[in-house]
C-alpha positions in Angstrom: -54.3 61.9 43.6 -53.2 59.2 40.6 -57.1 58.9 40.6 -58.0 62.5 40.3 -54.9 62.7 37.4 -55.7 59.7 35.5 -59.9 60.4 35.6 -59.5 64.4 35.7 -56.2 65.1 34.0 -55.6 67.6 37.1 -51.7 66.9 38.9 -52.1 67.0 42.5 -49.0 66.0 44.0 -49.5 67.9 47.5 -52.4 67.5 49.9 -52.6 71.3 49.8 -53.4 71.5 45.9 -56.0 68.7 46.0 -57.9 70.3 48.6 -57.5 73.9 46.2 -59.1 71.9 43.5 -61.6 70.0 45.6 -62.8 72.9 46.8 -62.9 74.9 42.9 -64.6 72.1 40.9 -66.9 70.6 43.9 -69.1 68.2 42.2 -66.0 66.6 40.6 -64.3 65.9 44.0 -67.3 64.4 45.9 -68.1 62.3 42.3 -64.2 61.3 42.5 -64.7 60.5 46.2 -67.9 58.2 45.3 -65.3 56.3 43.4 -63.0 55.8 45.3 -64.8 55.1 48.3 -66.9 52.2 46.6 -70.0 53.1 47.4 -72.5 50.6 46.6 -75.8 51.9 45.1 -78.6 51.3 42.7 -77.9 50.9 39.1 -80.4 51.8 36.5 -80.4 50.3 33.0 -77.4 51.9 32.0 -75.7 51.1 34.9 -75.9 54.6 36.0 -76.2 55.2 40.1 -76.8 59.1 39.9 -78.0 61.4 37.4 -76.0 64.1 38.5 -73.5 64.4 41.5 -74.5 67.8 42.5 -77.0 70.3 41.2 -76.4 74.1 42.9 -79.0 76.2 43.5 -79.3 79.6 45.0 -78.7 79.1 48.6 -75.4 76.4 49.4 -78.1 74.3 51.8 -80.2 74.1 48.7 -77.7 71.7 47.3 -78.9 68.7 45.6 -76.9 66.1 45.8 -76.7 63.0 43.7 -79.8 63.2 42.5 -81.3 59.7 41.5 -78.8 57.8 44.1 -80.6 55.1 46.0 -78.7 53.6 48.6 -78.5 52.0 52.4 -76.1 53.0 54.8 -76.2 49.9 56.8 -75.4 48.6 53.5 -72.2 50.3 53.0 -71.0 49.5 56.7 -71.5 45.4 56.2 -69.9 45.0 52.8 -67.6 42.6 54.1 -69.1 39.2 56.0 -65.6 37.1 56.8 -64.4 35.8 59.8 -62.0 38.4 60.4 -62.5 40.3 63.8 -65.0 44.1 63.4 -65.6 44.5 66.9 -63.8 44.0 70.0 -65.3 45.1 73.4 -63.6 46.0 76.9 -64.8 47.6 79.7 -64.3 47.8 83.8 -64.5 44.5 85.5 -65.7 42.2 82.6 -64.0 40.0 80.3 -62.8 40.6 76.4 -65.5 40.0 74.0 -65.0 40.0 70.2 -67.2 39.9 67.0 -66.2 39.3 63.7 -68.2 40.6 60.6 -69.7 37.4 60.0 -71.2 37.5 63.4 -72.2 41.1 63.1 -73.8 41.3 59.6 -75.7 37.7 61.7 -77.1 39.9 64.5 -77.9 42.7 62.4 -80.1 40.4 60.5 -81.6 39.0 63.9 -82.3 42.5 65.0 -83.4 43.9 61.7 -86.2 40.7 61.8 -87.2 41.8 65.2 -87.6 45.7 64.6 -89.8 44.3 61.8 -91.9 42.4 63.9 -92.8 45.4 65.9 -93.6 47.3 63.0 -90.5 49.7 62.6 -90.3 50.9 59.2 -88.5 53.6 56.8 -88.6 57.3 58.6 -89.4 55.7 62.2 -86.8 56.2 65.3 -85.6 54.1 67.2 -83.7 55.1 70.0 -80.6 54.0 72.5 -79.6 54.3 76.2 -76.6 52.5 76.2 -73.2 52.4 76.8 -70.0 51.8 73.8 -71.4 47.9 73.3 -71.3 45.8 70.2 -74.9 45.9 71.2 -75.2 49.4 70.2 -73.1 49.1 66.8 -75.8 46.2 65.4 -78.9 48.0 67.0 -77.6 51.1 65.1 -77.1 49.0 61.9 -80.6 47.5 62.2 -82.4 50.4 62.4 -80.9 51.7 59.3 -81.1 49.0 57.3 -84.6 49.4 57.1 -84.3 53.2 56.9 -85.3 53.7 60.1 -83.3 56.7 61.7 -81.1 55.8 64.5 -80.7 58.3 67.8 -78.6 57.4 70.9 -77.6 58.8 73.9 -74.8 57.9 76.9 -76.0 56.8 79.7 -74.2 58.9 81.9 -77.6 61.8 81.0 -80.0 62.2 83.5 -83.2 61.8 83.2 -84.4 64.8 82.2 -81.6 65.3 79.5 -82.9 61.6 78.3 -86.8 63.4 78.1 -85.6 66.4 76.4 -83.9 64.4 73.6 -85.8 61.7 73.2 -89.0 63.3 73.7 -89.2 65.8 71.0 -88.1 62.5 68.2 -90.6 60.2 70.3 -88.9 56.9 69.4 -91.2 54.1 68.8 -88.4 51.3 70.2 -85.9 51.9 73.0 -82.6 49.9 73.4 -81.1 50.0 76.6 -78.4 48.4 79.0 -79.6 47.0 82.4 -76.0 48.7 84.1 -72.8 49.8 83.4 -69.3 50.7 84.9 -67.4 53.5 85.5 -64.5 54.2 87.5 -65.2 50.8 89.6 -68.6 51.7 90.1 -71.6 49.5 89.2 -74.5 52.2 87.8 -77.9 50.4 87.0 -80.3 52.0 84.6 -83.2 49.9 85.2 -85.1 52.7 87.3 -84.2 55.5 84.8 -85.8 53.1 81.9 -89.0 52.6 83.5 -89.3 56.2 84.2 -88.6 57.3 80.0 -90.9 54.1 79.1 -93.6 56.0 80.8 -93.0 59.5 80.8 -92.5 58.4 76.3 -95.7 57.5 75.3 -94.4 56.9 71.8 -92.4 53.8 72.7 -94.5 50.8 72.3 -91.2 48.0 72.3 -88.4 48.2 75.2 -85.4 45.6 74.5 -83.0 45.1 77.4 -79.2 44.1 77.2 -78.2 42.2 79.8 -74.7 42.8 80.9 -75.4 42.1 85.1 -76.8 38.9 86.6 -80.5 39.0 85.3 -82.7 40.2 87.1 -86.9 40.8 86.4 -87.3 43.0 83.5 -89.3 46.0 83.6 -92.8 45.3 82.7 -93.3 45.3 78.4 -89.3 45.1 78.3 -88.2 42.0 76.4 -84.2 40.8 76.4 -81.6 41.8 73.8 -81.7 37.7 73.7 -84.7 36.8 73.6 -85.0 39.5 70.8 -82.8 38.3 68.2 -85.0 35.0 67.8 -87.3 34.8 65.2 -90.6 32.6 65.9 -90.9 32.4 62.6 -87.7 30.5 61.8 -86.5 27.3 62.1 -84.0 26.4 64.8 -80.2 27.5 63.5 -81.5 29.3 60.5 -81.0 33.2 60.1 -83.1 35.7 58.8 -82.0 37.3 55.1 -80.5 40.9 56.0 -82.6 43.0 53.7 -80.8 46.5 52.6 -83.9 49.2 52.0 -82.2 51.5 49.7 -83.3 55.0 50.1 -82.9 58.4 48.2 -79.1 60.0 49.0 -80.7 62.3 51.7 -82.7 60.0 53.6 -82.3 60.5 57.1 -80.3 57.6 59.2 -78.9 60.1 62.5 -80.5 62.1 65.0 -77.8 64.0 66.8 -78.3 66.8 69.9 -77.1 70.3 70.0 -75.7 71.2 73.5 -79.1 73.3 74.2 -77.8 76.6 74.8 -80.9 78.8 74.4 -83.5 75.8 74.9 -84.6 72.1 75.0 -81.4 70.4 72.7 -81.8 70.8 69.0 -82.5 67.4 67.2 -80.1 67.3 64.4 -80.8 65.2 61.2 -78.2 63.7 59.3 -78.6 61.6 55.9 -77.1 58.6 54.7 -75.3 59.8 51.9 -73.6 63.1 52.9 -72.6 61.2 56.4 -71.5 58.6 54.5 -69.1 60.4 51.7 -67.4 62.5 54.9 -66.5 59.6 56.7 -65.2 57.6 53.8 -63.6 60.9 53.1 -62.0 61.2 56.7 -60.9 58.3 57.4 -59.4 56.6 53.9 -57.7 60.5 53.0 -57.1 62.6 56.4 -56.4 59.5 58.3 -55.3 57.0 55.7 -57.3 53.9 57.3 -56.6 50.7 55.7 -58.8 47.2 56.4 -55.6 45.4 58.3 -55.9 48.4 60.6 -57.4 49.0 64.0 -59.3 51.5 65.2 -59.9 53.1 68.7 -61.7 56.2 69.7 -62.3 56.8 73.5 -66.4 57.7 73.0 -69.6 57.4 74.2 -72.5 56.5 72.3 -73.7 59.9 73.0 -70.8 62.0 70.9 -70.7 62.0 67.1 -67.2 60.2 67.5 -69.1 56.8 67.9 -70.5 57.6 65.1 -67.5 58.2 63.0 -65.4 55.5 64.8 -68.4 52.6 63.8 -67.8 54.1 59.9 -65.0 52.2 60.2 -66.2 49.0 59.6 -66.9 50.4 55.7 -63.0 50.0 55.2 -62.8 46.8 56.9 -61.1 47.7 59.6 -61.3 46.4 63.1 -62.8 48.9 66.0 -62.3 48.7 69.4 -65.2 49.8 71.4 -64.6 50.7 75.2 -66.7 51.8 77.4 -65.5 53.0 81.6 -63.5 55.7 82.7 -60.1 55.8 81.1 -57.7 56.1 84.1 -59.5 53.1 86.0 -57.7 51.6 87.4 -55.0 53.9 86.6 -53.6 56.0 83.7 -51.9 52.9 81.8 -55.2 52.0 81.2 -55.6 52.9 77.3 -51.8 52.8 76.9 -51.9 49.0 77.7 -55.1 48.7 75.5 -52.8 49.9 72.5 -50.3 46.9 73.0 -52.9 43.9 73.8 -55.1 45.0 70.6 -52.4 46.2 68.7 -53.8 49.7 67.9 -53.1 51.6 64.9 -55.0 54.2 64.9 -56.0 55.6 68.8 -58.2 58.5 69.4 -58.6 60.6 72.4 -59.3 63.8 73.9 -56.7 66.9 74.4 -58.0 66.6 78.0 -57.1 62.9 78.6 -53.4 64.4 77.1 -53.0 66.7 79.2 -54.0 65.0 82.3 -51.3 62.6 81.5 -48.7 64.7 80.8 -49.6 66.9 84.1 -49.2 63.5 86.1 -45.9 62.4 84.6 -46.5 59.8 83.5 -44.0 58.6 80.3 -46.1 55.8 78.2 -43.0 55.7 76.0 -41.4 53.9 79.0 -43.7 51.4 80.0 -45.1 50.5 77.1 -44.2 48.5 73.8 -46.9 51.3 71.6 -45.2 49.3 68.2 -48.5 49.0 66.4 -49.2 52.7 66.5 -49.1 54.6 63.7 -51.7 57.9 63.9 -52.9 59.5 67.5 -56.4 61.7 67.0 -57.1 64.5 69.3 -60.8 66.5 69.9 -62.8 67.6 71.5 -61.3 70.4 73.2 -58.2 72.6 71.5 -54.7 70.5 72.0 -52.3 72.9 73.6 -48.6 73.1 71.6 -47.2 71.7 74.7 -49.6 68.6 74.8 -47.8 68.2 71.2 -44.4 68.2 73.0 -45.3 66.1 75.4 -46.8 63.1 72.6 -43.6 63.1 70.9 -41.1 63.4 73.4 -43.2 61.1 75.9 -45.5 58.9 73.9 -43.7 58.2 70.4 -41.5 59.9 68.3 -42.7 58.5 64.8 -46.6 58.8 64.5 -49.0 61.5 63.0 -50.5 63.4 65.5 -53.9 64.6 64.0 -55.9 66.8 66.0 -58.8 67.4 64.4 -62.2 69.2 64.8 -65.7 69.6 63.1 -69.0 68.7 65.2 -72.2 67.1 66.1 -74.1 69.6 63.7 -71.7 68.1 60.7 -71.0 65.0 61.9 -67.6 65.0 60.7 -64.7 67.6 60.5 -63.7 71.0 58.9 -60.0 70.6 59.7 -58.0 67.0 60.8 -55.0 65.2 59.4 -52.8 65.1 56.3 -50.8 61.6 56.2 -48.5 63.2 53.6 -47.8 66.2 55.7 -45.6 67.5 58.6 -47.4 68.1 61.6 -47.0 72.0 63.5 -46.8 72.2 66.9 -50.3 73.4 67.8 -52.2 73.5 64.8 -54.5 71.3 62.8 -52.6 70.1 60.0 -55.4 71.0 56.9 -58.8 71.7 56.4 -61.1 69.2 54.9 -61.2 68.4 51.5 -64.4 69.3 49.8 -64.8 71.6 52.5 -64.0 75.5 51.7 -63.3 77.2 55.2 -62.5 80.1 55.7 -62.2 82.8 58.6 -64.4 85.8 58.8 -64.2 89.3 61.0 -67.8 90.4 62.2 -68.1 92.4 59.1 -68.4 88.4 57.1 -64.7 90.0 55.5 -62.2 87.1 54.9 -59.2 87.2 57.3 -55.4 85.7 56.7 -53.2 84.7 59.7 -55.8 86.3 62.1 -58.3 85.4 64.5 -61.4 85.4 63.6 -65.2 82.9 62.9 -64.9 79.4 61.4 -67.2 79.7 57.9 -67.7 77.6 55.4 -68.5 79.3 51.7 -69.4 76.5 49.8 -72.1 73.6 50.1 -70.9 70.2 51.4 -72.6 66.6 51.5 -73.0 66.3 55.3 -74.4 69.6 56.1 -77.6 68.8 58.0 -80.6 67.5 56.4 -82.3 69.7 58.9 -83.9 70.0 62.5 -86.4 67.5 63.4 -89.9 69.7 63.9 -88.6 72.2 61.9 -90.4 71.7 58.4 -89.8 75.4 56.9 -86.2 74.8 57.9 -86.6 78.3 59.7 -84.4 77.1 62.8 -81.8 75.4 60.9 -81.2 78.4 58.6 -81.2 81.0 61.4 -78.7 78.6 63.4 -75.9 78.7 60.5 -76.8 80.6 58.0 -78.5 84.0 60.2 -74.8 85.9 60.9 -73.3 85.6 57.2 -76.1 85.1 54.6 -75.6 81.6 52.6 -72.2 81.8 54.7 -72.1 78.5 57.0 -71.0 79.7 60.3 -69.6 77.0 63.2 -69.2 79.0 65.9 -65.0 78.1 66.5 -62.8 80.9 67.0 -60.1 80.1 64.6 -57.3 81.6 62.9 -55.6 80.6 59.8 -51.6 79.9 59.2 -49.4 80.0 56.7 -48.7 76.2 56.9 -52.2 75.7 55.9 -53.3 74.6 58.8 -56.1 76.1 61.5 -55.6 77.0 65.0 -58.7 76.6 67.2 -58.9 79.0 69.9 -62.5 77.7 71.2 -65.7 78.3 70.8 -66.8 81.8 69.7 -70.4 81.4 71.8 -71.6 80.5 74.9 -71.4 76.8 74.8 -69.8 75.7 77.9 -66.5 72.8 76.8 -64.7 71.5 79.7 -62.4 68.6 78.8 -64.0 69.4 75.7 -67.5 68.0 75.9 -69.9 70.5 75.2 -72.6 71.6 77.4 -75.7 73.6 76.7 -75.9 76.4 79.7 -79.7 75.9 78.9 -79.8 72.2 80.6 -78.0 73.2 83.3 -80.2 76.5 84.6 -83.2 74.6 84.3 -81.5 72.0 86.9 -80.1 74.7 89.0 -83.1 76.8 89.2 -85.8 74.2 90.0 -84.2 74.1 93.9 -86.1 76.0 95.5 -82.9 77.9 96.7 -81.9 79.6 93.6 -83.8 82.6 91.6 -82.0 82.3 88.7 -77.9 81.7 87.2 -75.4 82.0 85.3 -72.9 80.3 84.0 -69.5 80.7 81.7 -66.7 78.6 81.1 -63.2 80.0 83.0 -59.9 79.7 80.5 -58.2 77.3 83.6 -55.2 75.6 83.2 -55.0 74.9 79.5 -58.1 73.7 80.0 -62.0 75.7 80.6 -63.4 75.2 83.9 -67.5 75.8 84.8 -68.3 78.8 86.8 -71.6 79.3 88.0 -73.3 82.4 89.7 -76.2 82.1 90.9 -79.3 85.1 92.3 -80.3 83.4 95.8 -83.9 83.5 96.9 -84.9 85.5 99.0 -84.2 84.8 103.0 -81.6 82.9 101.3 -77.9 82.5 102.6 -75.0 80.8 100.5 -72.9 78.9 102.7 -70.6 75.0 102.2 -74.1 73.2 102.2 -76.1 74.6 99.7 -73.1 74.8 97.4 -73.1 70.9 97.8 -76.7 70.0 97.2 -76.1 72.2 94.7 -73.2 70.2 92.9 -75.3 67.1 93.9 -78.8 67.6 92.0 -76.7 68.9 89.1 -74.9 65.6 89.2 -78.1 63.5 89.3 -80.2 65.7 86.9 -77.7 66.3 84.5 -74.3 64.6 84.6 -71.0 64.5 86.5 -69.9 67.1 83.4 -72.0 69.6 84.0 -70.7 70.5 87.7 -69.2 73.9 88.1 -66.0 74.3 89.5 -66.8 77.3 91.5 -70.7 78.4 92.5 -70.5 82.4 93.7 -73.4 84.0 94.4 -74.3 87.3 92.8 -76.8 90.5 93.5 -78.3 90.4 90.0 -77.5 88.7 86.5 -77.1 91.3 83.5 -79.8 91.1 80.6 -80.1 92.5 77.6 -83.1 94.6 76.9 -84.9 91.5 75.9 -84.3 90.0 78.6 -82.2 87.7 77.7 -79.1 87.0 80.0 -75.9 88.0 78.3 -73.3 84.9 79.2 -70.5 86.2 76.6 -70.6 89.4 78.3 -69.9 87.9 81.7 -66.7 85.5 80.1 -65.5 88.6 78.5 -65.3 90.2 82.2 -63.9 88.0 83.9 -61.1 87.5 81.6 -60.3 91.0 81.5 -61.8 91.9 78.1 -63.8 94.3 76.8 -67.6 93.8 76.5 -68.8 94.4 73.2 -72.3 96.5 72.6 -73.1 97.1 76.7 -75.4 99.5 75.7 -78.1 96.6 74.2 -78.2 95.7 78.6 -80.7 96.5 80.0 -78.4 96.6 83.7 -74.7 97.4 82.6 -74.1 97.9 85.7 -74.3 94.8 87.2 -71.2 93.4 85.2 -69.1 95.3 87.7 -70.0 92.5 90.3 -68.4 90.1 87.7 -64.6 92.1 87.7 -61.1 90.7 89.8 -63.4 88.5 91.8 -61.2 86.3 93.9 -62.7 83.1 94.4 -62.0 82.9 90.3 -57.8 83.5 91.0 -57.5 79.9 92.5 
């Protein structure tokens, strides 16, 4: 704000008035934001690093943002190289490792050698099965300090889920862990590995991290160790860490959609845009400084890992951990805050709830002095989950929950450190970031539910989807229900605190415990068994929670009894992941369609909720929805 008066002349003394004017004179904000956030870039011989911080065309995803900008993203992430601690690593069952940024800008440059040495240049992928390491952090940062565009996913996917992501980007390097731990289980990946080295002709370079006892690698697979030394060099010297600045756009993320309709859409993101956001997110909405630390409960697979390891631009220390977090009990995280003295701790509204439904009172068995800010997302935190932090956890903290997406890879509405905090509700929207919330008719609406939009453009909007040159899907997917209208797909309403209440999502998109799953993924698991004609499945409003139902059509000669409602459960398990399980499988005479022949999912979650079903006359069987009302099995 003293930056915006002294450069600007414009008097913002409330969060709510900056965001009024960031969202009025656009350019001006995100240039301010440049500023502030130090971002380091080209000069030219004026010591210019743009020409212009945005240039609006016609269309808000025509955009151009600064235009001339060179810069690296890996380069922005490693601006400091002292001995002070950037990563620190738990998990189940092994022992505390720690990083500092002299080590890690070290590796980087080890790694960065090595993905040379293959051949990995500016626009390749390079992709990774692994879980929350360090590992993962400098693999990431390697890849893009070269240009290269990094793409990861947790290894808790099954095989198939793997194939459909990485298959479409076709990777030229994999990174991968040998095993890793969850709930005080031992998982290895070594099987799964060979099977996506062959089955992705593309890769030509598989590098292993070994957290087990070593064992034979798979055949072409070379250690993380081995990997990181450079025949080339001396014994005890290091390679130079070479930053290959790129135009602002310049992809550096691949992220997934959930795969509703299809195969997962492959999401581009560029350096710049993500860049600004998180800068923007976590110096303004969550007021990070470098003596903090930094925790988000992630998997490499969510967008959260990715905003959690833009972090290490501010200086701060991150804690990666990776295992489930009740093992071996719900203190678990809680303890985590005191013995790394956590500032800043981000979870889920799920993992809240589950420990306030337990009983369990951190405030009592825990010191929690260090802890300033708690972030919530992934799923909506109830008002009572808000209760329950202050009352149970800590009285004095800011309790941000926030929410945004893969397809931004940031948020549309998170904290205010200068603001109260209302019980259920997101404390503001984004700054730079004008939402709004539509009707169906695209009219605005005040203090009513209605569709998250977005009116004007914004850095990190998607560079596009990858295989999508004519940007046809990309537009269609946020742009084709309100023309040049960004449309998210949360059903939201506005207050008049200024804040956003998220009711869910306003599609199909299955979100229990708030990871999102595409319905896609899961029917073609579910109706490769033999068993099954075809499904359908919804997510069930359950406990202040959503639960998975699925109904499935039954072969024929078919009967649904206990153990085909197991093997059921179990190949989704192993071809998917322990997410995707429905609560409840009920089988079903015939699944409604639309004249198209598309089935109608919405239509079936309005019904069994007891709402009405909007345009039943575009079904092509409106009468099969009457199987779908007061069924019983969904009362308990």
């Amino acid at each position: 704000m003293a930056q915006v008066k002294a450069n600007r002349q414009i008097e913002c003394r409330t969060m709510r008035e900056l965001h009024q004017w960031s969202v009025s004179q656009i350019a001006d904000f995100w240039e301010e934001l440049w500023k502030f956030g130090g971002v380091v870039a080209n000069k030219d011989q004026f010591g210019k690093e743009y020409s212009s911080p945005a240039k609006f065309n016609a269309q808000i995803f025509e955009t151009e943002w600064f235009t001339g900008a060179r810069l690296n993203f890996a380069e922005n992430l490693l601006r400091f190289k002292d001995d002070r601690e950037a990563l620190v690593y738990l998990t189940e069952g092994k022992a505390r490792r720690a990083m500092t940024y002299a080590e890690l800008s070290l590796q980087v440059s080890q790694v960065a050698a090595g993905l040379r040495r293959v051949g990995i240049k500016a626009g390749d992928r390079v992709a990774g099965l692994l879980p929350n390491l360090p590992e993962a952090v400098v693999a990431m940062l390697a890849t893009t300090s070269l240009g290269a565009i990094w793409s990861s996913c947790s290894p808790d996917f099954g095989l198939q889920g793997i194939l459909d992501r990485f298959g479409q980007i076709e990777p030229k390097v994999l990174f991968s862990a040998d095993e890793y731990y969850y709930s005080g289980k031992t998982i290895s990946l070594t099987d799964r590995v060979k099977a996506i080295k062959d089955r992705v002709p593309s890769i030509c370079q598989l590098i292993i991290i070994e957290q087990g006892i070593p064992e034979p690698l798979p055949d072409d697979a070379v250690s993380y160790r081995e990997f990181l030394l450079d025949p080339n060099l001396a014994p005890g010297s290091a390679p130079e860490l070479i930053f290959e600045r790129m135009p602002f756009e310049h992809p550096i993320y691949i992220l997934y959609s959930s795969g509703t309709t299809g195969v997962p859409k492959c999401i581009v993101h560029g350096a710049g845009g993500t860049l600004l956001q998180h800068l923007k997110e976590l110096l303004l909405h969550t007021d990070l400084r470098s003596n903090d630390t930094v925790f988000y409960y992630t998997t490499c697979g969510w967008m959260m890992w990715n905003w959690l390891v833009s972090s290490l631009a501010i200086g701060s220390r991150i804690v990666l951990f990776d295992g489930s977090p009740t093992h071996p009990g719900l203190s678990r995280l809680f303890n985590l805050i005191d013995e790394e003295q956590i500032t800043v701790f981000g979870t889920s509204a799920k993992f809240l709830s589950a420990v306030e439904k337990f009983g369990y009172l951190p405030k009592d068995h825990h010191e929690l002095s260090s802890l300033r800010t708690i972030l919530s997302t992934g799923s909506p935190l109830l008002p009572q989950s808000f209760d329950y932090v202050y009352q149970s956890i800590k009285a004095d903290l800011q309790l941000a929950s926030i929410s945004g997406g893969t397809d931004i890879v940031s948020c549309f509405a998170l904290g205010d450190p200068t603001g109260a905090v209302h019980r259920g509700e997101l404390q503001c929207n984004g700054l730079g970031m004008a939402v709004e919330v539509f009707d169906d008719n695209g009219l605005p609406l005040t203090e009513e539910a209605g569709e998250l939009v977005c009116t004007k453009p914004f850095p990190s909007m998607p560079v596009g989807f990858w295989n999508d040159p004519q940007r046809r899907n990309f537009i269609e997917a946020y742009f084709g229900r309100f023309p040049n209208v960004w449309r998210h797909g949360d059903w939201v309403k506005s207050t008049n605190h200024y804040g956003l209440i998220i009711y869910g999502r306003s599609d199909a998109v299955l979100n229990p415990g708030g990871v999102r799953i595409g319905t896609a993924e899961l029917y073609r698991a579910v109706e490769a068994l033999r068993e099954v004609s075809e499904c359908l499945a919804v997510g069930q409003e359950w406990d202040g929670d959503e639960r998975i139902i699925l109904f499935i059509k039954l072969s024929e000669a078919t009967a649904f009894d206990h153990a085909l409602e197991l093997k059921i459960k179990q190949h989704i398990k192993q071809a998917l992941t322990p997410r995707h399980v429905p609560a409840k499988i009920i089988a079903v005479p015939e699944i409604p369609r639309t004249i198209n022949g598309k089935i109608v999912e919405l239509a079936v979650r309005n019904v069994i909720h007891g709402r009405p079903v909007k345009n039943s006359e575009a079904l092509l069987n409106p009468q099969a929805l009457d199987f779908y009302r007061n069924l019983k099995e969904l009362e308990s």
